[in-house]
C-alpha atoms as a printed R data frame, in Angstrom:
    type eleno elety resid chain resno       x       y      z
1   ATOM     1    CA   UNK     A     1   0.000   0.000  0.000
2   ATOM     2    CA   UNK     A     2   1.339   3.438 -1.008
3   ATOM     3    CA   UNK     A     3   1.392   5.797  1.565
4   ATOM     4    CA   UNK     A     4   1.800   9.989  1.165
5   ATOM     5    CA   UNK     A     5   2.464  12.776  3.309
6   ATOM     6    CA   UNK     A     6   0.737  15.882  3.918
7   ATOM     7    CA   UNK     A     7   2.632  19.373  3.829
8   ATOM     8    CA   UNK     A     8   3.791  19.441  7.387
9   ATOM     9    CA   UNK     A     9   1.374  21.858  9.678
10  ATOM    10    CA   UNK     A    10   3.068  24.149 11.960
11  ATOM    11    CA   UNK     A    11   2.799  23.465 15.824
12  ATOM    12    CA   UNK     A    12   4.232  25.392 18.426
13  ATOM    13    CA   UNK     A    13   7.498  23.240 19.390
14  ATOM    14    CA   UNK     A    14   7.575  21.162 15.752
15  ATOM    15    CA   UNK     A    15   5.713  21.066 12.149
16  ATOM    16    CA   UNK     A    16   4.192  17.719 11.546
17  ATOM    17    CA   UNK     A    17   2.821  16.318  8.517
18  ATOM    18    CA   UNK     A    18  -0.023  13.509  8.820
19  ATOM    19    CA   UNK     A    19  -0.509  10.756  6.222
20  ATOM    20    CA   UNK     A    20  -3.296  11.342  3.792
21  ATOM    21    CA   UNK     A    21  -5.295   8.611  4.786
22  ATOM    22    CA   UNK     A    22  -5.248   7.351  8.894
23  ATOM    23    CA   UNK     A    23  -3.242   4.186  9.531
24  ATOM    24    CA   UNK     A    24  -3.792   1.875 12.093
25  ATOM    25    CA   UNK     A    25  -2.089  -1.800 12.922
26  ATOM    26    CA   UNK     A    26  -2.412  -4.393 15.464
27  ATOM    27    CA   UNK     A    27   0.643  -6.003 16.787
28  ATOM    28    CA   UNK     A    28   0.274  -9.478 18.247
29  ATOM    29    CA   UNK     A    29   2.287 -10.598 21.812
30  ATOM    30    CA   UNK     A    30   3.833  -7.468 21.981
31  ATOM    31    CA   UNK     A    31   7.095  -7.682 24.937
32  ATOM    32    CA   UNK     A    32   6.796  -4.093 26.736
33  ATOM    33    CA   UNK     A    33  10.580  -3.263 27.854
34  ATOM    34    CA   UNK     A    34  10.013  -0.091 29.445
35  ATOM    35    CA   UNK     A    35   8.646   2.790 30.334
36  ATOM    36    CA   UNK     A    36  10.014   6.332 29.525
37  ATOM    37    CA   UNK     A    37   8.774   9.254 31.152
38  ATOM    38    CA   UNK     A    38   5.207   9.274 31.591
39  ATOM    39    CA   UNK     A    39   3.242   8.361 27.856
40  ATOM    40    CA   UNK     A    40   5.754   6.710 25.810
41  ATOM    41    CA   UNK     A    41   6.714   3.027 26.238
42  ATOM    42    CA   UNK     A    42   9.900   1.408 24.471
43  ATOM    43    CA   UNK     A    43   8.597  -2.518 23.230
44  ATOM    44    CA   UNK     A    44   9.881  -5.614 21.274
45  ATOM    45    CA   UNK     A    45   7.913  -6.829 18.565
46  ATOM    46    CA   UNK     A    46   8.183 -10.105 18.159
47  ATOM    47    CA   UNK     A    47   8.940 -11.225 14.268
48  ATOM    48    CA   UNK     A    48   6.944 -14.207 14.610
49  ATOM    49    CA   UNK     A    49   3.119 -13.125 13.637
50  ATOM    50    CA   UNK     A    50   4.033  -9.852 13.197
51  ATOM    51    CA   UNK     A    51   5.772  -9.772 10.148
52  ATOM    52    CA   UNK     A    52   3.402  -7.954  7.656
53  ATOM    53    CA   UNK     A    53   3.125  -5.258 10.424
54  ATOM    54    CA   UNK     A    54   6.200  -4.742 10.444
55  ATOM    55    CA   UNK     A    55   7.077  -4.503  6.889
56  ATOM    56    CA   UNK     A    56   4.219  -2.009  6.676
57  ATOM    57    CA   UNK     A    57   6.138  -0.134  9.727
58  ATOM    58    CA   UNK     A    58   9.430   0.020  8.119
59  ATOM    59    CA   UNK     A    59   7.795   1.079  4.895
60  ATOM    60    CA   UNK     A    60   6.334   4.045  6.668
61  ATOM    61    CA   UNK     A    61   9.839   4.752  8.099
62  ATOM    62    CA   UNK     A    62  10.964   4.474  3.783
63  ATOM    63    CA   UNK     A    63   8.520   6.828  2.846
64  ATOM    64    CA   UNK     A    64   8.772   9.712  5.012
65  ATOM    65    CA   UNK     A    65  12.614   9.065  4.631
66  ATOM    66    CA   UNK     A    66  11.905   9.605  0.875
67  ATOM    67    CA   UNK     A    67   9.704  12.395  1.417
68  ATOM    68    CA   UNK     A    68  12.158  14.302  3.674
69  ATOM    69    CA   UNK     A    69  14.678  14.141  0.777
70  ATOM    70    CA   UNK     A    70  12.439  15.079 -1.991
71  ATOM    71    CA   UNK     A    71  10.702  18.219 -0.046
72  ATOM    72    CA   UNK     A    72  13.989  19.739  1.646
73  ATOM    73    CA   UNK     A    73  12.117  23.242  2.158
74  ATOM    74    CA   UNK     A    74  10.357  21.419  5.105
75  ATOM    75    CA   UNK     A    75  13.275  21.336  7.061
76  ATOM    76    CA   UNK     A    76  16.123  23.534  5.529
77  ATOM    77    CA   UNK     A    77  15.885  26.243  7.599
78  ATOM    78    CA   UNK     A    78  16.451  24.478 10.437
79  ATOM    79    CA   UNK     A    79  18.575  21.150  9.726
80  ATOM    80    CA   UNK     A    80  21.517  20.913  6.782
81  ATOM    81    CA   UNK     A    81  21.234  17.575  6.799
82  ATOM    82    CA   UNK     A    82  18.714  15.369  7.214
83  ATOM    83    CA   UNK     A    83  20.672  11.911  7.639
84  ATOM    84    CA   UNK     A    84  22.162  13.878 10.496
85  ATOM    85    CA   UNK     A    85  18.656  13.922 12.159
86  ATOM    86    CA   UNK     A    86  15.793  11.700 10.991
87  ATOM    87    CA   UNK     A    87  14.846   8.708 12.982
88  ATOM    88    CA   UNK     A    88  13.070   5.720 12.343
89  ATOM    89    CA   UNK     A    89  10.806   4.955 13.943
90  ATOM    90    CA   UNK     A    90  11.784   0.679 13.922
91  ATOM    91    CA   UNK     A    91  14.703  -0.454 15.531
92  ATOM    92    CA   UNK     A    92  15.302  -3.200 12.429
93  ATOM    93    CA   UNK     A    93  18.599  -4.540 14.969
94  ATOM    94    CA   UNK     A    94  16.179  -5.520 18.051
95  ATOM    95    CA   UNK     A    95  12.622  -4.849 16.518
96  ATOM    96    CA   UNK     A    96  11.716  -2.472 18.564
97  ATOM    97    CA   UNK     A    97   9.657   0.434 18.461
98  ATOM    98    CA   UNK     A    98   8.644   3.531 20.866
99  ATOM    99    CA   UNK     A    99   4.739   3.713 21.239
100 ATOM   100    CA   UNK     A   100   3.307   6.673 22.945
101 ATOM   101    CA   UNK     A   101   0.085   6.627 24.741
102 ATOM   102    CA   UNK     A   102  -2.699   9.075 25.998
103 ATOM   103    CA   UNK     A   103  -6.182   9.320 28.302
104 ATOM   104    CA   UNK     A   104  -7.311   8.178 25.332
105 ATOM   105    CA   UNK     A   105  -6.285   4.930 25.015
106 ATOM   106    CA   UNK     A   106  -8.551   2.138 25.438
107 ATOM   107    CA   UNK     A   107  -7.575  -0.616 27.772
108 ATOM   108    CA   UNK     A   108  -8.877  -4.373 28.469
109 ATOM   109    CA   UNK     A   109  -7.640  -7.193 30.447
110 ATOM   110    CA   UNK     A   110  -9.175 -10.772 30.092
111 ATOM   111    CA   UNK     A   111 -12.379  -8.897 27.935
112 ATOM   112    CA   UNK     A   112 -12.826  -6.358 30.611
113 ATOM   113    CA   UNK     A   113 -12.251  -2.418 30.056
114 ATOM   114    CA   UNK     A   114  -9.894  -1.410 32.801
115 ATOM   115    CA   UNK     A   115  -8.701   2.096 33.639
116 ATOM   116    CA   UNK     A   116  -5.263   3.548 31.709
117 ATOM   117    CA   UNK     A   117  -3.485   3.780 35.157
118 ATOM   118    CA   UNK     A   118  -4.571   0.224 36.211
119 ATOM   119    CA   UNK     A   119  -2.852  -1.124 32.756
120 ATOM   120    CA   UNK     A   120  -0.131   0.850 33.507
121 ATOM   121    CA   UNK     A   121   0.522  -0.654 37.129
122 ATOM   122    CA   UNK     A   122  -0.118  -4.149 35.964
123 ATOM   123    CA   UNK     A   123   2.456  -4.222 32.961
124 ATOM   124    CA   UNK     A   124   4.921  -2.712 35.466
125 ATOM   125    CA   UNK     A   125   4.577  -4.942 38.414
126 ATOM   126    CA   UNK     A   126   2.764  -7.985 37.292
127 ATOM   127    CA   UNK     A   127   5.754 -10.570 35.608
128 ATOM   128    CA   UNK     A   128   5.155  -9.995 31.604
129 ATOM   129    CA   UNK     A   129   5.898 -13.200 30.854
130 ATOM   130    CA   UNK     A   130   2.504 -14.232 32.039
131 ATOM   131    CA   UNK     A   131   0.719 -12.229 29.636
132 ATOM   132    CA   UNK     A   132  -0.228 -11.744 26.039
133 ATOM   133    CA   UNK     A   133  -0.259  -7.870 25.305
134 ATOM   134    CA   UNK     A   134  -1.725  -7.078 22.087
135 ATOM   135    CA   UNK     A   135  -1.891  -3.576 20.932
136 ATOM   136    CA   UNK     A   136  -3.595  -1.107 18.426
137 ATOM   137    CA   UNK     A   137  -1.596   1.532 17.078
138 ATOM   138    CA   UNK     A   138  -1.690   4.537 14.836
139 ATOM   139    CA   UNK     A   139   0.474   6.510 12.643
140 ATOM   140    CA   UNK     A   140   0.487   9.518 14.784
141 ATOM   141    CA   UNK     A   141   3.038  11.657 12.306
142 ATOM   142    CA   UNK     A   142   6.365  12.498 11.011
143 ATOM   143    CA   UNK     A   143   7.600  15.234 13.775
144 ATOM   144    CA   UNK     A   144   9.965  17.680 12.806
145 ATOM   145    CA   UNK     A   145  12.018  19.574 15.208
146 ATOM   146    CA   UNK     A   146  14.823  21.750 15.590
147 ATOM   147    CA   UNK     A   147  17.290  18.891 16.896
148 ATOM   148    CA   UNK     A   148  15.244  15.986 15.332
149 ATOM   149    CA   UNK     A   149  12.854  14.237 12.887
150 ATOM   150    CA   UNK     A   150  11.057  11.112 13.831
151 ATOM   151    CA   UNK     A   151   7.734   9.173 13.184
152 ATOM   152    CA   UNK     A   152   5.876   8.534 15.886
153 ATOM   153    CA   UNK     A   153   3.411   5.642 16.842
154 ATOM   154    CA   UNK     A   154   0.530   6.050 19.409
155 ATOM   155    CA   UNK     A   155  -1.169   3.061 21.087
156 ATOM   156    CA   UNK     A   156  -5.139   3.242 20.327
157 ATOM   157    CA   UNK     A   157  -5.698   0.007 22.404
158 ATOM   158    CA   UNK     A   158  -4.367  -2.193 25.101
159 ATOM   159    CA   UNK     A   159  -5.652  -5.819 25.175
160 ATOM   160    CA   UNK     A   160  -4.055  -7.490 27.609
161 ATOM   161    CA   UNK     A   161  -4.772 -12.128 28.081
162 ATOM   162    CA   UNK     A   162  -3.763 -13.193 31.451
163 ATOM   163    CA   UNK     A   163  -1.968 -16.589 30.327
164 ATOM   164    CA   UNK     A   164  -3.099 -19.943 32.389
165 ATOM   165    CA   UNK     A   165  -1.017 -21.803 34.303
166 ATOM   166    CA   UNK     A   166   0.131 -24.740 32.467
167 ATOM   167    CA   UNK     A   167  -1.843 -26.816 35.525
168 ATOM   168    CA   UNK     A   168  -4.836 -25.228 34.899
169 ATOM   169    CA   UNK     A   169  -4.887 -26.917 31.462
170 ATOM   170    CA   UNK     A   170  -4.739 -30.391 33.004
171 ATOM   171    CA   UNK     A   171  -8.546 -31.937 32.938
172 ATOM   172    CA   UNK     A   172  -9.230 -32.706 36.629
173 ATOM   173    CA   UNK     A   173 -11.343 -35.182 35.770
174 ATOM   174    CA   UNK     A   174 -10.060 -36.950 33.900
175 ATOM   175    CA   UNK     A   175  -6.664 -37.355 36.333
176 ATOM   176    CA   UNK     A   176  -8.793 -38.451 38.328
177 ATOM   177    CA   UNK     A   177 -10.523 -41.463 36.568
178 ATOM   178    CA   UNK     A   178  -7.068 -42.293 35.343
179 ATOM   179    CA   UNK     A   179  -6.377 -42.954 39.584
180 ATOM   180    CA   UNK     A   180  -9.793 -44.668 39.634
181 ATOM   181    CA   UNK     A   181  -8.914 -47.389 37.218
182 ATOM   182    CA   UNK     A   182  -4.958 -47.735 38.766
183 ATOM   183    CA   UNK     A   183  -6.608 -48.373 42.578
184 ATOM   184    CA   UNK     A   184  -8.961 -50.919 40.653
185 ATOM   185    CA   UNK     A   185  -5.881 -52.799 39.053
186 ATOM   186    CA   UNK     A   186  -4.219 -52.011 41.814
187 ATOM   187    CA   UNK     A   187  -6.958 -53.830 44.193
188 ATOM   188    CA   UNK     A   188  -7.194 -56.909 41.679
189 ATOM   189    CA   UNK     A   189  -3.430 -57.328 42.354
190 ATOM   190    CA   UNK     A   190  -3.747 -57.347 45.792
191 ATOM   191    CA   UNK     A   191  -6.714 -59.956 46.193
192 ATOM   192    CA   UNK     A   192  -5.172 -62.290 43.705
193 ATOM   193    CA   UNK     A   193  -1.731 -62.300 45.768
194 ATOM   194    CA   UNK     A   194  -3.885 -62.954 49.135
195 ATOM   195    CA   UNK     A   195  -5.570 -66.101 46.969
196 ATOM   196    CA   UNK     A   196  -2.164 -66.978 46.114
197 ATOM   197    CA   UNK     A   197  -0.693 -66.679 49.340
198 ATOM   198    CA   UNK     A   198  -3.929 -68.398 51.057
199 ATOM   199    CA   UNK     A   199  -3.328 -71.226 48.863
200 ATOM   200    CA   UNK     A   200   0.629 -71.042 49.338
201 ATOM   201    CA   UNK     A   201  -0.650 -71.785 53.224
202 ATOM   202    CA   UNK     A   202  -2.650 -74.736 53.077
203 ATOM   203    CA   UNK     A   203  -0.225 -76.272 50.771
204 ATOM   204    CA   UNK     A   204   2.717 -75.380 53.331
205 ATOM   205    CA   UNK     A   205   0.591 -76.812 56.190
206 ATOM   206    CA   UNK     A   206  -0.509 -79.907 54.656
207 ATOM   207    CA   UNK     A   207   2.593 -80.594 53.453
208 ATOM   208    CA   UNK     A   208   4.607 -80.157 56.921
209 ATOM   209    CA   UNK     A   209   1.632 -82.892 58.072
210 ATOM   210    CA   UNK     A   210   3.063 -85.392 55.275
211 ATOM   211    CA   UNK     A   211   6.176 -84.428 56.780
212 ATOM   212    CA   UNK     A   212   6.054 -85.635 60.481
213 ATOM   213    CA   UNK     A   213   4.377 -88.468 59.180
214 ATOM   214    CA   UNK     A   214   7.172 -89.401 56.725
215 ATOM   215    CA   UNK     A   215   9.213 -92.276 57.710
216 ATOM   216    CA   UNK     A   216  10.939 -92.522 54.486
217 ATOM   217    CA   UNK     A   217  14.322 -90.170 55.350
218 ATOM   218    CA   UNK     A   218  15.126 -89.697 51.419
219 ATOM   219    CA   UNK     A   219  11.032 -88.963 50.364
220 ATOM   220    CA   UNK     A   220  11.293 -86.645 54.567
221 ATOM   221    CA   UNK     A   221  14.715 -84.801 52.991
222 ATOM   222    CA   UNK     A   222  12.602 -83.920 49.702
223 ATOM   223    CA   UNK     A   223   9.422 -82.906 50.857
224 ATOM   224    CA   UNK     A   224  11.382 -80.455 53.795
225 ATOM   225    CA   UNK     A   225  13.538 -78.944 50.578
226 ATOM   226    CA   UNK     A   226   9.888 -78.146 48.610
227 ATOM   227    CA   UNK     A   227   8.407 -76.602 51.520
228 ATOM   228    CA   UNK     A   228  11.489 -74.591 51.956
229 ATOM   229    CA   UNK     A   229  11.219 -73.565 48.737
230 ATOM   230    CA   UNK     A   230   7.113 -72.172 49.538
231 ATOM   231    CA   UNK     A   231   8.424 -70.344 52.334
232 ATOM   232    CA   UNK     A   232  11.035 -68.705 50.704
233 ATOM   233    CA   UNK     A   233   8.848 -67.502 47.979
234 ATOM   234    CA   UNK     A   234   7.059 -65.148 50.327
């Protein structure tokens, strides 16, 4: 998609020029690094599921790049040079990317709208890697100053997915007819050995009978051997 720039409009610290037509992008599991000062946040975008987004970032970076170079009068007063001073506004190195934000912003955590300030506490204090961020952002401008020239990016909406504990996955349920059917084997086992070992008995007993009635010493020496060998199987 082609993007163009307005002729910058004059504010009172900078002239900015907007893009003709608004652009807005969503960037998936966004990794929030940092806050600096009090609206503007420095984040990783992760390549993975993000890559049209950022193509379409970095071609917004091109453009106004391209602009600045084809329309010097917007800056020559003020700046010689303008690889000296423009910005993008994509860290290509580390994917990254400063996002400012506003009272404006929309925020939502697990499908509820939450306050700006809660967000704000919760991606500070609350460990990040237990989260999915997702956020909406829009092509606020390309800034020109007296010291600098830089797009900037600001966050439309916050959407943040509380991520479940592995364990939470797990379907109790069905653990817990797994255990079922293990104490049932489990009991099975356990009756059949007392058979076996109730049988093991009377055979022991009867056998020590034949014994003390043996007069034979060879057949006495022979049956005391096999019912040493019952005993000893316990």
């Amino acid at each position: 998609m082609k993007h163009l720039l307005k002729i910058p409009q004059k504010k009172s610290k900078c002239s900015v020029s907007y893009l003709e037509k608004p652009l807005k992008l969503i960037i998936n599991d966004i990794k929030v690094k940092k806050f600096i000062g009090s609206n503007n946040i420095h984040c990783e975008i992760p390549i993975k599921n993000n890559e049209d987004i950022i193509e379409e970032i970095k071609e917004i970076d091109a453009t106004s790049y391209n602009t600045l170079l084809e329309n010097p009068e917007w800056y020559s007063e003020i700046i010689d040079n303008v690889d000296n001073f423009y910005n993008t506004s994509y860290s290509n190195d580390i994917s990254t990317i400063n996002l400012l934000f506003n009272d404006k912003t929309s925020c939502y955590m697990n499908g509820y709208n939450k306050d700006l300030e809660e967000i704000i506490e919760i991606i500070s204090n609350k460990n990040r890697n237990e989260m999915n961020i997702n956020m909406e952002i829009s092509f606020l401008g390309l800034f020109i100053y007296d010291n600098q020239i830089v797009n900037k990016w600001i966050i439309k909406l916050i959407d943040i997915e509380e991520l479940e504990d592995d364990q939470n996955d797990w379907n109790k349920d069905e653990i817990e007819n797994d255990w079922d059917n293990e104490i049932i084997n489990y009991e099975e086992a356990v009756l059949n050995k007392i058979e076996y070992y109730k049988e093991s008995m009377v055979n022991a007993k009867k056998l020590l009978e034949e014994i003390k009635k043996e007069e034979n010493f060879n057949i006495w020496e022979k049956k005391i051997l096999k019912l040493k060998k019952i005993i000893l199987k316990i």
